[in-house]
ZALO-55557 format. One record per atom (N, C-alpha, C, CB): x, y, z negated; residue number from 0; residue in three letters. Coordinates in steps of 0.2 Angstrom, whole numbers, plus 5000, padded with zeros to 4 digits. Atoms other than C-alpha are relative to their C-alpha. Glycine has a CB too. Example, Ala and Ser with C-alpha at 12.3 -4.5 7.8 and 13.67 -1.06 7.14 Angstrom:
! ZALO-55557
{site {5004,4994,5000},0,ALA}
{site {5062,4978,4961},0,ALA}
{site {5004,5006,5000},0,ALA}
{site {4995,5000,4994},0,ALA}
{site {4996,4994,5001},1,SER}
{site {5068,4995,4964},1,SER}
{site {4996,5005,4997},1,SER}
{site {5002,5002,5007},1,SER}
! end
This chain:
! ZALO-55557
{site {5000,4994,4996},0,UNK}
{site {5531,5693,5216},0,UNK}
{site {4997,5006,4996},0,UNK}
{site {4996,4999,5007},0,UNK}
{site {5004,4996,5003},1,UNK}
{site {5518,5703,5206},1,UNK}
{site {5003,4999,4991},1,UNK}
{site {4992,5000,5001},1,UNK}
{site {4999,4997,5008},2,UNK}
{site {5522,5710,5188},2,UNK}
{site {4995,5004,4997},2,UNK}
{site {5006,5006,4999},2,UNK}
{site {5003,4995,5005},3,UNK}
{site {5511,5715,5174},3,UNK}
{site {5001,5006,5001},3,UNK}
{site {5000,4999,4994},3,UNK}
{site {4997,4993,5000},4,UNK}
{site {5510,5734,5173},4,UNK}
{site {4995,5002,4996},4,UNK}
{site {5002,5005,5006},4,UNK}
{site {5004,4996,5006},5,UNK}
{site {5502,5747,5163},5,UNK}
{site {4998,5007,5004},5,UNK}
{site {5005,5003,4992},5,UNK}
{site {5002,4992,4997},6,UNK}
{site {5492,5761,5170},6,UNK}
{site {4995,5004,4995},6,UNK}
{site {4997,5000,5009},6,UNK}
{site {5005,4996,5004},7,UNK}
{site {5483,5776,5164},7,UNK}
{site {4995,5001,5005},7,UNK}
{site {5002,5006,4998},7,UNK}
{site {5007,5000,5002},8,UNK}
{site {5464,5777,5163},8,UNK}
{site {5000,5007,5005},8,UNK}
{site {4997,5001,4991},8,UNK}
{site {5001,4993,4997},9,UNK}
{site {5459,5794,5174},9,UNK}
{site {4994,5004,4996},9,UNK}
{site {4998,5000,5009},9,UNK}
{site {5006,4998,5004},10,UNK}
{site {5444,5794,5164},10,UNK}
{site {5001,5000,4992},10,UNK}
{site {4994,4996,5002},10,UNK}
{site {4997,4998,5006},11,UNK}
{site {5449,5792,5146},11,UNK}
{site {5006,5000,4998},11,UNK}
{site {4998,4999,4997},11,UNK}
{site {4991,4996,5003},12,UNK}
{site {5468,5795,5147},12,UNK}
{site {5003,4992,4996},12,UNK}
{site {5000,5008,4990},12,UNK}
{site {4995,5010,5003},13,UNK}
{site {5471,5774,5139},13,UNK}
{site {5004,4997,5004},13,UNK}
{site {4994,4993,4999},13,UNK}
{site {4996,5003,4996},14,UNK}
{site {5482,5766,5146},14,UNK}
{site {4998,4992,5000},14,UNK}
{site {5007,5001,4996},14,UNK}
{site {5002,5006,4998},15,UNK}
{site {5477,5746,5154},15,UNK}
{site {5005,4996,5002},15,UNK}
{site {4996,5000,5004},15,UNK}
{site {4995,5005,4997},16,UNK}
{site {5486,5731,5159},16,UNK}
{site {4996,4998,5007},16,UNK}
{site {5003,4993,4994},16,UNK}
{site {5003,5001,4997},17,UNK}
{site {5485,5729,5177},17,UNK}
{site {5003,4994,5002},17,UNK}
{site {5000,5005,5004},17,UNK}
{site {4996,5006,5002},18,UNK}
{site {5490,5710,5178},18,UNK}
{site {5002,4998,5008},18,UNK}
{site {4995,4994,4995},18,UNK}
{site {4995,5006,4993},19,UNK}
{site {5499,5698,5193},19,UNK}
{site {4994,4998,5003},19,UNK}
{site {5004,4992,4997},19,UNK}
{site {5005,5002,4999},20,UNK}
{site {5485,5690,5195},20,UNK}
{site {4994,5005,5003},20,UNK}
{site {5000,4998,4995},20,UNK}
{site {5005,4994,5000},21,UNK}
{site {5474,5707,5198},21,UNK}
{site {5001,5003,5007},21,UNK}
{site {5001,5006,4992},21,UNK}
{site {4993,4998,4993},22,UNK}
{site {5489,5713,5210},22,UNK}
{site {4999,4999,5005},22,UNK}
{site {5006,4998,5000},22,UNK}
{site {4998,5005,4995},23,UNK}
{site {5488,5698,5219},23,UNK}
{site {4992,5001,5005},23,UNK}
{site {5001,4993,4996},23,UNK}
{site {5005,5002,4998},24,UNK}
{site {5470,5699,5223},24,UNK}
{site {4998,5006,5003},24,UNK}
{site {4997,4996,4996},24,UNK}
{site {4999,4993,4996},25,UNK}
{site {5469,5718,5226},25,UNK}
{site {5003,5000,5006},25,UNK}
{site {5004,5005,4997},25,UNK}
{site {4995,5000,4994},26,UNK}
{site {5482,5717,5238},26,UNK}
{site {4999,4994,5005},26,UNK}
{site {5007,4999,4999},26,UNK}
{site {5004,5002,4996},27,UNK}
{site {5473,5704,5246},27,UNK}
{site {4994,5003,5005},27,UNK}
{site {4999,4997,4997},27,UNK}
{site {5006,4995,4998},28,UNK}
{site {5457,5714,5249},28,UNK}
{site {5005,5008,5001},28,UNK}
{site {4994,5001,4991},28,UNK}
{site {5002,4993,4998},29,UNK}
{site {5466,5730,5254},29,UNK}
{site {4999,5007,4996},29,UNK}
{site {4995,4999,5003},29,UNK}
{site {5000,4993,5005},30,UNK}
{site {5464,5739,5237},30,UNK}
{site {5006,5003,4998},30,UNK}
{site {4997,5000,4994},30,UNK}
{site {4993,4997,5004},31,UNK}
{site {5473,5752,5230},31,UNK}
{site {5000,5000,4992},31,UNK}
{site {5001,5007,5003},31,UNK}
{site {5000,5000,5008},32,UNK}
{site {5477,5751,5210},32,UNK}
{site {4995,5003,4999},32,UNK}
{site {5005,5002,4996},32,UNK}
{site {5008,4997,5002},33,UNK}
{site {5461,5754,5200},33,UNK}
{site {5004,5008,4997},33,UNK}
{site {4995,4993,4991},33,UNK}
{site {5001,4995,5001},34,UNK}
{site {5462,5773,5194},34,UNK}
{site {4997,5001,4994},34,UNK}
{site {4997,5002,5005},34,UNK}
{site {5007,5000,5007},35,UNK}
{site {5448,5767,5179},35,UNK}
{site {5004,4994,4996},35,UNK}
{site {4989,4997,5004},35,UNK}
{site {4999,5004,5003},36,UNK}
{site {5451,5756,5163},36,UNK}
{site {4993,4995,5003},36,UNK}
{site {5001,5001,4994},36,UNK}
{site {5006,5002,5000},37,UNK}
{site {5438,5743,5165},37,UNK}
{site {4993,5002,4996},37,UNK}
{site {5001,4995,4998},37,UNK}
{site {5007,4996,5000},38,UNK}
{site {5426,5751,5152},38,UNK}
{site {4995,5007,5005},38,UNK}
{site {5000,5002,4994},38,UNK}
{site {5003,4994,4996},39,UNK}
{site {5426,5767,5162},39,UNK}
{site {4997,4999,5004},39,UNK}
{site {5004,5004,5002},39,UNK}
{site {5003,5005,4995},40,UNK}
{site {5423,5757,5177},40,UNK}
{site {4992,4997,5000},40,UNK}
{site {5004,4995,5000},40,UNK}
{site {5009,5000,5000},41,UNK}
{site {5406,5751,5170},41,UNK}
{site {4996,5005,4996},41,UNK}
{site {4996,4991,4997},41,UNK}
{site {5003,4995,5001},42,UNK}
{site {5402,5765,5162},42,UNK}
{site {4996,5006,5007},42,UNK}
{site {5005,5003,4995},42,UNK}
{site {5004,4994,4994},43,UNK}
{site {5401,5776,5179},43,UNK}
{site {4999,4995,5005},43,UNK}
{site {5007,5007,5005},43,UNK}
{site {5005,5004,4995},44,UNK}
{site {5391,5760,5189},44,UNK}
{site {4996,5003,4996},44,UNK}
{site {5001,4992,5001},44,UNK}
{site {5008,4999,5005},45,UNK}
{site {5378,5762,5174},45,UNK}
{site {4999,5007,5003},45,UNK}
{site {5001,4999,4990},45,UNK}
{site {5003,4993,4998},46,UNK}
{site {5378,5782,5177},46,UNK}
{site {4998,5002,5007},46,UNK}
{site {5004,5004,4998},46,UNK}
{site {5001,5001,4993},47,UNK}
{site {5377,5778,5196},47,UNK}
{site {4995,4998,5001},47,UNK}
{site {5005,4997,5004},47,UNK}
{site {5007,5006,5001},48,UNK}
{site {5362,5764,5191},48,UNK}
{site {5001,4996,5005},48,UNK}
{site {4991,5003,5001},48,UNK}
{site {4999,5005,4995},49,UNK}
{site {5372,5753,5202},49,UNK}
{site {5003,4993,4995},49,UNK}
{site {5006,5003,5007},49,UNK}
{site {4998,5006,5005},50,UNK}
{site {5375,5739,5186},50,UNK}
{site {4995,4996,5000},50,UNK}
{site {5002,5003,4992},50,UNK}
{site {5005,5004,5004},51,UNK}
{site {5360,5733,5179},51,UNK}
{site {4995,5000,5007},51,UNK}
{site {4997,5003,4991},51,UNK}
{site {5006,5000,4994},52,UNK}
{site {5348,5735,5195},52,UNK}
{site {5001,4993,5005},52,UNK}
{site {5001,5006,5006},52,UNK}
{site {5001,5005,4998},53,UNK}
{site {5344,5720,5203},53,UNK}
{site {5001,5000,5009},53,UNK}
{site {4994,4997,4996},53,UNK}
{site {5000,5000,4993},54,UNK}
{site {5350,5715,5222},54,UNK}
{site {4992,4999,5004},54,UNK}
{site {5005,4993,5002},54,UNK}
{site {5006,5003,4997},55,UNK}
{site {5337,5715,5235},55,UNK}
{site {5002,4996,5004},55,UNK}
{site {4995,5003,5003},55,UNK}
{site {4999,5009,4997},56,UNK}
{site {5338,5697,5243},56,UNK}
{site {4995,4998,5008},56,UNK}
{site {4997,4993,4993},56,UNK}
{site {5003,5003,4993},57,UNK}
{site {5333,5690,5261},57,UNK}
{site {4999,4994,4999},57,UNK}
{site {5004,5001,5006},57,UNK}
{site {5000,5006,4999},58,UNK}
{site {5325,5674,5264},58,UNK}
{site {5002,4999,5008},58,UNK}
{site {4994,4998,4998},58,UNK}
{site {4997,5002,4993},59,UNK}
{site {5336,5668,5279},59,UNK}
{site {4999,4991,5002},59,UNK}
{site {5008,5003,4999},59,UNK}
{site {4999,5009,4999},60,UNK}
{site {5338,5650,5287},60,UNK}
{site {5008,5000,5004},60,UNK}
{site {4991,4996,5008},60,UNK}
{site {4994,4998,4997},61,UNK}
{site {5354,5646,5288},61,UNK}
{site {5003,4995,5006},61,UNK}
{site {5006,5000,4994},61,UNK}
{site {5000,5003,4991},62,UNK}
{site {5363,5643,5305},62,UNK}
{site {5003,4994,5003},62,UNK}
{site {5003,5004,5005},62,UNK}
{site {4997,5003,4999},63,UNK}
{site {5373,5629,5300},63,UNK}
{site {4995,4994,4999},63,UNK}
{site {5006,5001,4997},63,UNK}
{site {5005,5005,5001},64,UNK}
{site {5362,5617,5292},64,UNK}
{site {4990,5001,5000},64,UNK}
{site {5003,4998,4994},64,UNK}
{site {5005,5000,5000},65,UNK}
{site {5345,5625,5293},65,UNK}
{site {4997,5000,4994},65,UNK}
{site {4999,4997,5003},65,UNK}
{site {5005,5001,5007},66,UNK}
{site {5338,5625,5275},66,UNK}
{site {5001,5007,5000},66,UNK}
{site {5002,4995,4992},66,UNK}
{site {5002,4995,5002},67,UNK}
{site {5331,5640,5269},67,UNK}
{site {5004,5002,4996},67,UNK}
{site {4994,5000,4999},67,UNK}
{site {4994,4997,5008},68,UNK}
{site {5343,5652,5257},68,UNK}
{site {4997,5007,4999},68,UNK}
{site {5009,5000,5002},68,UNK}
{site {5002,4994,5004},69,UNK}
{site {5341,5668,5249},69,UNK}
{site {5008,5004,5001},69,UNK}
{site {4995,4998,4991},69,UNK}
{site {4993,4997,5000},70,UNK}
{site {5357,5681,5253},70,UNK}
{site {4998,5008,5000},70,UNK}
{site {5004,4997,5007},70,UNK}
{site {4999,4994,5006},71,UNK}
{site {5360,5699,5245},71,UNK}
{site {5002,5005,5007},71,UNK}
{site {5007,4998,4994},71,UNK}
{site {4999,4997,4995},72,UNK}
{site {5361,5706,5264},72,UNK}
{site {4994,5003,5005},72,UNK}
{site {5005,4996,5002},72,UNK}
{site {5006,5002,4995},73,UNK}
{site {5348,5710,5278},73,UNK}
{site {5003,4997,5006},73,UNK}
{site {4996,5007,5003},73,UNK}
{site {4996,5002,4994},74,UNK}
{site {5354,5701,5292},74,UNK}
{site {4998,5005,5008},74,UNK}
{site {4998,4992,5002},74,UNK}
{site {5002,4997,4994},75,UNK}
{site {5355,5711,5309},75,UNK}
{site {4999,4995,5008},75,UNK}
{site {5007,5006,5000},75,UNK}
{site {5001,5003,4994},76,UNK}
{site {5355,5696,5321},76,UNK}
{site {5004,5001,5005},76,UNK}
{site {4996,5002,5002},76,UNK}
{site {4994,5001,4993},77,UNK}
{site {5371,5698,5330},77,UNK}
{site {5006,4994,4996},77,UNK}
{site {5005,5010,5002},77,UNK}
{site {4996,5006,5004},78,UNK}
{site {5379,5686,5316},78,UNK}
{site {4998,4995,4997},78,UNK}
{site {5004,5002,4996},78,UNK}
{site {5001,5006,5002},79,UNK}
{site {5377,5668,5312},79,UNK}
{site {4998,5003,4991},79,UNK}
{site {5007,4995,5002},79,UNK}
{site {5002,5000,5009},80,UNK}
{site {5370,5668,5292},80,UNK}
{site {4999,4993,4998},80,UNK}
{site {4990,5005,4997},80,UNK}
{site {4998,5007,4999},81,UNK}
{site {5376,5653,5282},81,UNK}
{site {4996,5000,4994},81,UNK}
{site {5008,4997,5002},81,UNK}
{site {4999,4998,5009},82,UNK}
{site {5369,5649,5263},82,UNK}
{site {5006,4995,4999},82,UNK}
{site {4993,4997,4993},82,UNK}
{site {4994,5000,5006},83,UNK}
{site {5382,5646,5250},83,UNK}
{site {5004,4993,5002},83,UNK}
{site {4997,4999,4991},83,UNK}
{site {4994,5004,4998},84,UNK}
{site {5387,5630,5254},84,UNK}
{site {5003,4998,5006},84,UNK}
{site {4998,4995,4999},84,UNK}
{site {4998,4999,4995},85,UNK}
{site {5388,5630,5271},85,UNK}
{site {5007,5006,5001},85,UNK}
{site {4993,5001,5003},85,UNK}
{site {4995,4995,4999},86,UNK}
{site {5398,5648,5270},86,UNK}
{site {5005,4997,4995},86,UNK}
{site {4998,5008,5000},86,UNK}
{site {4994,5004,5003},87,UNK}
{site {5409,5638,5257},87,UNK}
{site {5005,4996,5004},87,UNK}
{site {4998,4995,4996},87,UNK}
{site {4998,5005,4995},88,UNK}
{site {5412,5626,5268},88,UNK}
{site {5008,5002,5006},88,UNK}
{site {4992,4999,5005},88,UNK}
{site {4996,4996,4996},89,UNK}
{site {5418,5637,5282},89,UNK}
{site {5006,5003,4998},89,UNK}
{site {4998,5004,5001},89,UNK}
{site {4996,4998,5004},90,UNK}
{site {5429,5646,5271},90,UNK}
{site {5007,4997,4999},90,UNK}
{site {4996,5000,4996},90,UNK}
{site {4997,5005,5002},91,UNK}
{site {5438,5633,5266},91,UNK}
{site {5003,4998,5004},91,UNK}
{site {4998,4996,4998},91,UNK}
{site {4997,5002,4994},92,UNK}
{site {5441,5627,5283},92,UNK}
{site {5003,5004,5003},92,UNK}
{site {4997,4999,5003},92,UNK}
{site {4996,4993,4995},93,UNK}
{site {5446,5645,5289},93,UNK}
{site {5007,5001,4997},93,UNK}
{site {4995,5008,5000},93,UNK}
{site {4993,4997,5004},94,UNK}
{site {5458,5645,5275},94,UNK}
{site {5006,4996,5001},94,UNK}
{site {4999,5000,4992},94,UNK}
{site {4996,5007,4998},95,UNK}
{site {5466,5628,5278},95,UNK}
{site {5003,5003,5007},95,UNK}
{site {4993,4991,5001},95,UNK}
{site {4997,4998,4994},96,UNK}
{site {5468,5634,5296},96,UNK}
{site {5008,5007,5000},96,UNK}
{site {4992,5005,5004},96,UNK}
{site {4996,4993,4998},97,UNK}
{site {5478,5650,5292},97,UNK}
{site {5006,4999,4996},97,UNK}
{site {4997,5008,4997},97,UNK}
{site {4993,5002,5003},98,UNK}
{site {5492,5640,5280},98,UNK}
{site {5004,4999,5005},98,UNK}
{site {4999,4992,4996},98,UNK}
{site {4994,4999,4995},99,UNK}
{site {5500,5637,5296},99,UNK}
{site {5004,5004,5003},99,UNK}
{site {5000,4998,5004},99,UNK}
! end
């Protein structure tokens, strides 16, 4: 369904390959074609200082199994918080659900 293509850079005028695979997964998520090559892209995070800065992390307890985890969010307390394996888990299962 998706086709390699070639677009141009808004920021330096190069031309990129925007792949099948890339397509596939944009259009999953809802995006619209990148606009940026990839360096341009981490060039204007770094001048934003949204690259190299380190997440701030919550110690949460998650609600499935209860062990303690560490997640990249604050929780507000109106939604379940799972760690990694647990929200894997789910995931998987939600996805398995939606093949039908």
């Amino acid at each position: 369904m998706f086709e390699d293509k070639v677009l141009q850079c808004r920021d330096c005028g190069k031309d990129f390959v925007f792949t099948a695979g890339e397509q596939e997964f944009y259009a999953k998520k809802g995006f619209s074609d990148p606009a940026r090559c990839r360096d341009c892209r981490i060039a204007r995070k770094k001048a934003r200082g949204d690259y190299d800065r380190p997440r701030q992390m919550y110690e949460v307890i998650c609600d499935d199994c209860g062990k303690k985890t560490m997640v990249p969010f604050k929780p507000r307390g109106d939604r379940p918080v799972y760690c990694k394996e647990c929200f894997e888990a789910r995931r998987n299962r939600d996805s398995r659900r939606s093949d039908f």
